[in-house]
LUMDRENVEX-142840 format. One record per residue (C-alpha): residue number from 0; residue in one letter; x, y, z. Coordinates in steps of 0.1 Angstrom, whole numbers, plus 5000, padded with zeros to 4 digits. Layout:
ATOM   nr  rest  east  north    up
ATOM  NUM     a     X      Y     Z
...
! end
This chain:
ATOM   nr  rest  east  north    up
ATOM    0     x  2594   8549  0532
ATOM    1     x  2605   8584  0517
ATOM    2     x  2575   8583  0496
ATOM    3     x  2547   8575  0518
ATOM    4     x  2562   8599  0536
ATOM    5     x  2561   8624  0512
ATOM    6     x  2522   8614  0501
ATOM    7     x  2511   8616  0535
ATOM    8     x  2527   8655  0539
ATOM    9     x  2507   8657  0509
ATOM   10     x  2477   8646  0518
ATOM   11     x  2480   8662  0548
ATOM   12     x  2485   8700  0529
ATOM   13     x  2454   8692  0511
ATOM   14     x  2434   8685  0536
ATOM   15     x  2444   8719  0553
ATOM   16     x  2440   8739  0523
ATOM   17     x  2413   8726  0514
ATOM   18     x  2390   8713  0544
ATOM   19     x  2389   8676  0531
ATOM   20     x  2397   8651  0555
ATOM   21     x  2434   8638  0557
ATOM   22     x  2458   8613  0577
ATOM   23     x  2484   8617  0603
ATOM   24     x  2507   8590  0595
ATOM   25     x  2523   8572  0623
ATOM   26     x  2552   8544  0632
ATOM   27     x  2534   8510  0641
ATOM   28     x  2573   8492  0644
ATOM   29     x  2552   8466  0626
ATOM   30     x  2566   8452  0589
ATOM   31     x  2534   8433  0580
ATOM   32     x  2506   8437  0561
ATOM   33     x  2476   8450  0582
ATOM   34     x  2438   8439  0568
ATOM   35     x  2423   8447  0606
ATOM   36     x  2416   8477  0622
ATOM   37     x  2394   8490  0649
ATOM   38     x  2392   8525  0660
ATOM   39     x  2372   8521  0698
ATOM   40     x  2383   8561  0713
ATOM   41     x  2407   8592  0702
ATOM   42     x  2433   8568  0722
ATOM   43     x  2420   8535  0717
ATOM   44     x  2430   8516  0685
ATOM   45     x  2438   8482  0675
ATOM   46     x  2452   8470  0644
ATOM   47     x  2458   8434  0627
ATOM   48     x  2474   8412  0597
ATOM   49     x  2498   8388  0583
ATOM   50     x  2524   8362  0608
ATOM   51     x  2495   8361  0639
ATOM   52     x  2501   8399  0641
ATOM   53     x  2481   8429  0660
ATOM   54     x  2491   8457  0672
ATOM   55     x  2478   8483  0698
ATOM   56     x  2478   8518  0709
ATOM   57     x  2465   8535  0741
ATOM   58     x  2478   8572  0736
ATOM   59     x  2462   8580  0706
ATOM   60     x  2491   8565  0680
ATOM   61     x  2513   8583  0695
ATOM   62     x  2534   8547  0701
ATOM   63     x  2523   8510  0688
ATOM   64     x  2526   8477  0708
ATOM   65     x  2534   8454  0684
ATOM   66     x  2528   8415  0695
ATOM   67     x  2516   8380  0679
ATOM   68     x  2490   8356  0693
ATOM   69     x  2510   8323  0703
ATOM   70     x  2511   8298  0681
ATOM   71     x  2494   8317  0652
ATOM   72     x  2522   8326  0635
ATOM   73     x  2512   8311  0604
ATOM   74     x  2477   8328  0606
ATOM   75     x  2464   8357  0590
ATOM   76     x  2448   8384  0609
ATOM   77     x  2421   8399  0587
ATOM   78     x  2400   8411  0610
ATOM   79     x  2402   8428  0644
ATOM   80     x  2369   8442  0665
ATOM   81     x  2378   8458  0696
ATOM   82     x  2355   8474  0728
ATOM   83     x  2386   8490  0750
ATOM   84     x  2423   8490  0755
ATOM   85     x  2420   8454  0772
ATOM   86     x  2389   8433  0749
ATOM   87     x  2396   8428  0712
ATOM   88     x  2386   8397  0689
ATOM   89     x  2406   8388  0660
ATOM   90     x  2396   8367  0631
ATOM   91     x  2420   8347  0609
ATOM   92     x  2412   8334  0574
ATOM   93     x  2419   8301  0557
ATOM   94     x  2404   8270  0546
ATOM   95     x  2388   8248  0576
ATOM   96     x  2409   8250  0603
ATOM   97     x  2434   8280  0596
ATOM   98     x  2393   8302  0606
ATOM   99     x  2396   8309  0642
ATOM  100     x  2387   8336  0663
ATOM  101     x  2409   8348  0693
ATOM  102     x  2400   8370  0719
ATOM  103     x  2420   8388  0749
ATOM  104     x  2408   8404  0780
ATOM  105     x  2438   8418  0795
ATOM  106     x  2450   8438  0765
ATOM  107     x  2469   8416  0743
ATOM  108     x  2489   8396  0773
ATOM  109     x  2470   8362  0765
ATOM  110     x  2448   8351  0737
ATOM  111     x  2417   8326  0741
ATOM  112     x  2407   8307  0715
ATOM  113     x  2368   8308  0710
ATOM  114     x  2366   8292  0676
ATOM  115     x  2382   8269  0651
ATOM  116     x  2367   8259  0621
ATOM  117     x  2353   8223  0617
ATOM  118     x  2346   8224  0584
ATOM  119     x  2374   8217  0558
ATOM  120     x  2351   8234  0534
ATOM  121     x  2351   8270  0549
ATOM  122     x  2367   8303  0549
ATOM  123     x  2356   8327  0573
ATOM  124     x  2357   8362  0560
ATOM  125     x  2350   8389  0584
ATOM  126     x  2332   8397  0615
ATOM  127     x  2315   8421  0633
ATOM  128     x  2295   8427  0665
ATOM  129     x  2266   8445  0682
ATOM  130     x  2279   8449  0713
ATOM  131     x  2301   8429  0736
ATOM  132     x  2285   8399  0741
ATOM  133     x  2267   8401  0705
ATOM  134     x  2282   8392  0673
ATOM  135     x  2283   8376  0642
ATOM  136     x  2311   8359  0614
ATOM  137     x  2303   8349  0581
ATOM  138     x  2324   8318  0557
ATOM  139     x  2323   8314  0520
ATOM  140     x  2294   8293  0509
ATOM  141     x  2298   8254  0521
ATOM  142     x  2270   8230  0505
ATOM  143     x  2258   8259  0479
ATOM  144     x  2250   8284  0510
ATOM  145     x  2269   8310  0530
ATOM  146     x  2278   8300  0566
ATOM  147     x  2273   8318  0589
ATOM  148     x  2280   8320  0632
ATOM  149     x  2268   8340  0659
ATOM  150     x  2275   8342  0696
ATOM  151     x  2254   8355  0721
ATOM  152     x  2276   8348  0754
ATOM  153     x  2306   8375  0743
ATOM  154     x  2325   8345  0720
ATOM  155     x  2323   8313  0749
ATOM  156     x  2300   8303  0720
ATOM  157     x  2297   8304  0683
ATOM  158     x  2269   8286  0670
ATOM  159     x  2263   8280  0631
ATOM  160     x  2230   8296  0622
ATOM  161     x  2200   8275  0603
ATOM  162     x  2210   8268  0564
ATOM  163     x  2177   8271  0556
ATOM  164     x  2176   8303  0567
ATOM  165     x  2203   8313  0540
ATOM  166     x  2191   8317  0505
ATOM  167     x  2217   8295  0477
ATOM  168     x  2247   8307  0471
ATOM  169     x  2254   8312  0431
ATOM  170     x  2283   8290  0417
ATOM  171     x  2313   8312  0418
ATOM  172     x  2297   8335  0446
ATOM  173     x  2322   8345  0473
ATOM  174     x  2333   8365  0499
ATOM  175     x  2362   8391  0497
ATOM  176     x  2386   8392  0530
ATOM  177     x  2407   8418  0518
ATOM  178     x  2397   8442  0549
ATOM  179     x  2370   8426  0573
ATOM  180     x  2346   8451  0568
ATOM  181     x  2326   8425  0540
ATOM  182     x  2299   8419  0568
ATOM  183     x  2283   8453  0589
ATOM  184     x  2255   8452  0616
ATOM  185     x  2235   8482  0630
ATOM  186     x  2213   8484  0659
ATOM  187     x  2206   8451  0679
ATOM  188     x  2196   8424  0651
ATOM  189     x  2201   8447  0618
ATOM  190     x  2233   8428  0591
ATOM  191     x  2246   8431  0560
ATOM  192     x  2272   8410  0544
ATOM  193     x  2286   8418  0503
ATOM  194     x  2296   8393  0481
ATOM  195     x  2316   8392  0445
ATOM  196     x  2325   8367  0418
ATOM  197     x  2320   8359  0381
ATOM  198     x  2278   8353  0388
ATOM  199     x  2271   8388  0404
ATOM  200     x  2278   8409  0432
ATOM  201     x  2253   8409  0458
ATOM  202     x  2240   8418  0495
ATOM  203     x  2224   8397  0519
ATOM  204     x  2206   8407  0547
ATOM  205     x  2195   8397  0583
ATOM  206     x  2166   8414  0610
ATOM  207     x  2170   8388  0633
ATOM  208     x  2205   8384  0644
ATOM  209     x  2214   8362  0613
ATOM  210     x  2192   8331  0619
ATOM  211     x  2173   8340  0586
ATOM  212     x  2186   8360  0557
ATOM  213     x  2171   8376  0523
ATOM  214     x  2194   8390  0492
ATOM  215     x  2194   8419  0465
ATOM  216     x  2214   8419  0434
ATOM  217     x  2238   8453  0430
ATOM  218     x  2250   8471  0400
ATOM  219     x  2286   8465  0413
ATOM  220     x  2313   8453  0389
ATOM  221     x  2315   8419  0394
ATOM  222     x  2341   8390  0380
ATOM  223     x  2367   8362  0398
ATOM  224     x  2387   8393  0414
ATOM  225     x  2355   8418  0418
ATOM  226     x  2325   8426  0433
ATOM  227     x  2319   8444  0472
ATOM  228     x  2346   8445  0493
ATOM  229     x  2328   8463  0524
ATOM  230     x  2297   8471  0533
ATOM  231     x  2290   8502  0561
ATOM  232     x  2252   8512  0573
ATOM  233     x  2245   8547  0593
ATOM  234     x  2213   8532  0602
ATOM  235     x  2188   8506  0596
ATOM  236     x  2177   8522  0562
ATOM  237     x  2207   8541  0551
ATOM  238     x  2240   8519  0539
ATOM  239     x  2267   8522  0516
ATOM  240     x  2291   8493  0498
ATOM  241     x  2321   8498  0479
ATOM  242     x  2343   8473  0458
ATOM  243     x  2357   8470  0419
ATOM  244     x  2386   8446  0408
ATOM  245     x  2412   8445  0433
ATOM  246     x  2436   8429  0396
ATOM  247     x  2430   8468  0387
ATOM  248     x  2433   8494  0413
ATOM  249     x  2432   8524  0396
ATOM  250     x  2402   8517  0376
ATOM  251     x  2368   8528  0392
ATOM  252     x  2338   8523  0372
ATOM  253     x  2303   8507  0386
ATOM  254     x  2323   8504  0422
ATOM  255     x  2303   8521  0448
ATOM  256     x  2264   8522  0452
ATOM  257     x  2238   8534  0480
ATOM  258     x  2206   8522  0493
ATOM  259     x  2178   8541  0510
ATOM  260     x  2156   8507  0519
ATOM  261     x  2174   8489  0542
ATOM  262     x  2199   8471  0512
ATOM  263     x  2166   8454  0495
ATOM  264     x  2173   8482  0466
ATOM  265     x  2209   8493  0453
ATOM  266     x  2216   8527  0432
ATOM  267     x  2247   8528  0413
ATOM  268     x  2267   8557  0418
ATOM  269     x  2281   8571  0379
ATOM  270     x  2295   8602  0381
ATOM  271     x  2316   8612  0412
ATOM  272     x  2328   8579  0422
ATOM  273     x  2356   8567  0446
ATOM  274     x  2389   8568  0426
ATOM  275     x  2398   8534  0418
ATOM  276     x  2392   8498  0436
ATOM  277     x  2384   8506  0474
ATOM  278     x  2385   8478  0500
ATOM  279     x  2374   8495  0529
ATOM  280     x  2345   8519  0535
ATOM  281     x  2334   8534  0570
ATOM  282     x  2312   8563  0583
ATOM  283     x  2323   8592  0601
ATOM  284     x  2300   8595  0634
ATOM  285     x  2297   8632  0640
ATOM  286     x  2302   8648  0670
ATOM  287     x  2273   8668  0690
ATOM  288     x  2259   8688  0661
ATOM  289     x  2283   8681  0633
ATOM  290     x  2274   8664  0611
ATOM  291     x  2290   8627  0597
ATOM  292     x  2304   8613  0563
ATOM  293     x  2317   8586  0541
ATOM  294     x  2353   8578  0540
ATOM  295     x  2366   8547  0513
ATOM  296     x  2404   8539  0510
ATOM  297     x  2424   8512  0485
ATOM  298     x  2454   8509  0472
ATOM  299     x  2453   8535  0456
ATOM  300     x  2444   8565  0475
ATOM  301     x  2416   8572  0501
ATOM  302     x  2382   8594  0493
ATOM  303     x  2354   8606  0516
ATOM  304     x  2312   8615  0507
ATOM  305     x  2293   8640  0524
ATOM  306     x  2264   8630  0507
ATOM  307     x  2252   8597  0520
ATOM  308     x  2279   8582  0491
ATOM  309     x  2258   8597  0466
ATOM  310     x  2294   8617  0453
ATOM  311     x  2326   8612  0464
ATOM  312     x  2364   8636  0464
ATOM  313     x  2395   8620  0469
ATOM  314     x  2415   8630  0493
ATOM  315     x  2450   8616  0488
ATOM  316     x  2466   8591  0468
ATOM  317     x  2483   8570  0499
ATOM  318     x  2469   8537  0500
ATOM  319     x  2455   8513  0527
ATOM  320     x  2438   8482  0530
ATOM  321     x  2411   8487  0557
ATOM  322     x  2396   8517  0577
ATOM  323     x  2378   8520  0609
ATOM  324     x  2358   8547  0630
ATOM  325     x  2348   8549  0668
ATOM  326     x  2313   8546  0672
ATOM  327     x  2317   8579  0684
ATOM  328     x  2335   8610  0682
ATOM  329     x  2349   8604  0649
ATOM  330     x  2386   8589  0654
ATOM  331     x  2394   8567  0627
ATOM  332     x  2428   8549  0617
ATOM  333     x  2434   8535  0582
ATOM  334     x  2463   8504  0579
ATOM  335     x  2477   8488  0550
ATOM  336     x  2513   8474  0539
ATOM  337     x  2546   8472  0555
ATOM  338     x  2525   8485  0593
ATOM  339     x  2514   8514  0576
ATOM  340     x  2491   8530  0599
ATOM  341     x  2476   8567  0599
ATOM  342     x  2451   8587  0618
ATOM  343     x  2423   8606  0606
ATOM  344     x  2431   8639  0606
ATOM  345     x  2398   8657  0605
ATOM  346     x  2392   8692  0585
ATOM  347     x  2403   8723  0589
ATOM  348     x  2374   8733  0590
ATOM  349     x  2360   8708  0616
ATOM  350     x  2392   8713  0639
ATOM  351     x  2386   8754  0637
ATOM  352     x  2350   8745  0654
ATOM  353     x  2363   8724  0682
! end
């Protein structure tokens, strides 16, 4: 505790001195692991993990609400998308049934289960949506393709999308659910998911919602415990994915890359990469005239782009799992071990202009 403590102080001096982003870290009163979060407001933010866990806050992180979905108390949380203080969807991994999908209403008082995994053969990953009633969840490949499910109907109904829509999976080819940001969407139809594994790392991509997909090989580092870990897109053209080996956190090479072309091309960033294995990866929405940016976090320490992700600074070495912006405004929280949870900070800079 004393030295998160002390890296966060840290961090946060830096990011004073120097006008580089930085974190406020707060008390969740959680002991898990957190792999979820979603920022949805400067209030607003949900967090989720390990033991059926999530957590909420409606004054900014000021104070947590710390609670567990009945009955999932073996589940893992590795996911969390969230539109207010009362409407969140949580996504738990595991083989066949242990990939469900919960959703609440009335802010965490009751949990609905939308989905349960029929297949013994899958494990769902991550999830994401366009809007309330629109989203989309993607499993490791069953019968040699991805699978994939989409709702239209704000979770009542998940509905498997065509295989033959999906191109073959590559033997080996996986999924990473180390922070639910593996899959991204943008605009109404626009997604994105990254994969990893000893064949390749590589992104597929959707126009149409996710009934039909095409895929693009990446320079990513790629083995049994590498390849992309999350994938983030500003717009339809402009996207970003970071990864590595999560077996070696420190070690950054070929572990970030850009495209300009909708994800059908992929340019490997060499020189100022993120520093070391990064699991999460999200864009900073600018407010009014300011401008956004990049912002990756790992284990090992967090770094941010104002460049598109064409070069990247770090900004801290206190690590965290999984990172999450509003759509607007930029408030972001970052979550990782033991309930660690901290708020974006902002720049000097950036809070001199407000």
């Amino acid at each position: 505790m004393l030295k998160a403590t002390i890296l966060a102080f840290v961090s946060l001096l830096l990011a004073q001195s120097t006008g580089a982003p930085g974190w406020e870290s707060q008390s969740s009163g959680a002991k898990v692991r957190f792999r979820g979060v979603s920022a949805v407001s400067r209030t607003v933010a949900w967090a989720s993990g390990e033991r059926g866990t999530y957590a909420r806050t409606i004054d900014g992180g000021r104070t947590w609400t710390v609670g567990s979905v009945p009955g999932a108390a073996e589940l893992d949380f590795r996911d969390v998308d969230a539109f207010d203080a009362n409407t969140a969807y949580l996504l738990s991994i595991g083989e066949g049934e242990k990939s469900r999908i919960y959703k609440t209403t009335d802010g965490g008082a009751s949990w609905q289960l939308q989905f349960k995994s029929s297949r013994p053969a899958a494990f769902f990953d991550a999830m994401a949506f366009w809007d309330r009633d629109h989203g989309i969840a993607m499993s490791d490949p069953v019968d040699g393709r991805f699978l994939v499910i989409t709702t239209a109907d704000g979770g009542r109904t998940w509905r498997e999308t065509p295989p033959g829509g999906m191109p073959p999976a590559l033997s080996g080819e996986g999924g990473f659910a180390a922070s639910g940001t593996c899959i991204a969407v943008e605009g109404k139809r626009n997604a994105w998911f990254g994969t990893g594994g000893t064949p390749g790392a590589r992104v597929f991509r959707s126009t149409d919602g996710g009934r039909t997909w095409a895929v693009a090989a990446t320079p990513i580092t790629h083995g049994k415990s590498a390849g992309i870990f999350s994938v983030a897109f500003r717009d339809a053209m402009r996207g970003v994915v970071v990864g590595g080996d999560y077996t070696k956190e420190g070690e950054s090479n070929n572990n970030a890359a850009t495209t300009r072309d909708g994800g059908r091309t992929w340019t490997l960033i060499r020189d100022a990469r993120p520093n070391g294995y990064r699991s999460g990866v999200a864009y900073v929405r600018g407010a009014g005239s300011t401008p956004g940016f990049l912002v990756a976090v790992g284990p090992s320490g967090a770094d941010y782009s104002r460049d598109e992700g064409a070069s990247w600074q770090s900004f801290g070495a206190e690590g965290f799992h999984t990172v999450g912006f509003a759509r607007a405004g930029g408030a972001g929280w970052a979550a990782g071990e033991q309930g660690r949870i901290a708020k974006y900070s902002g720049a000097a800079s950036e809070k001199t202009r407000k």
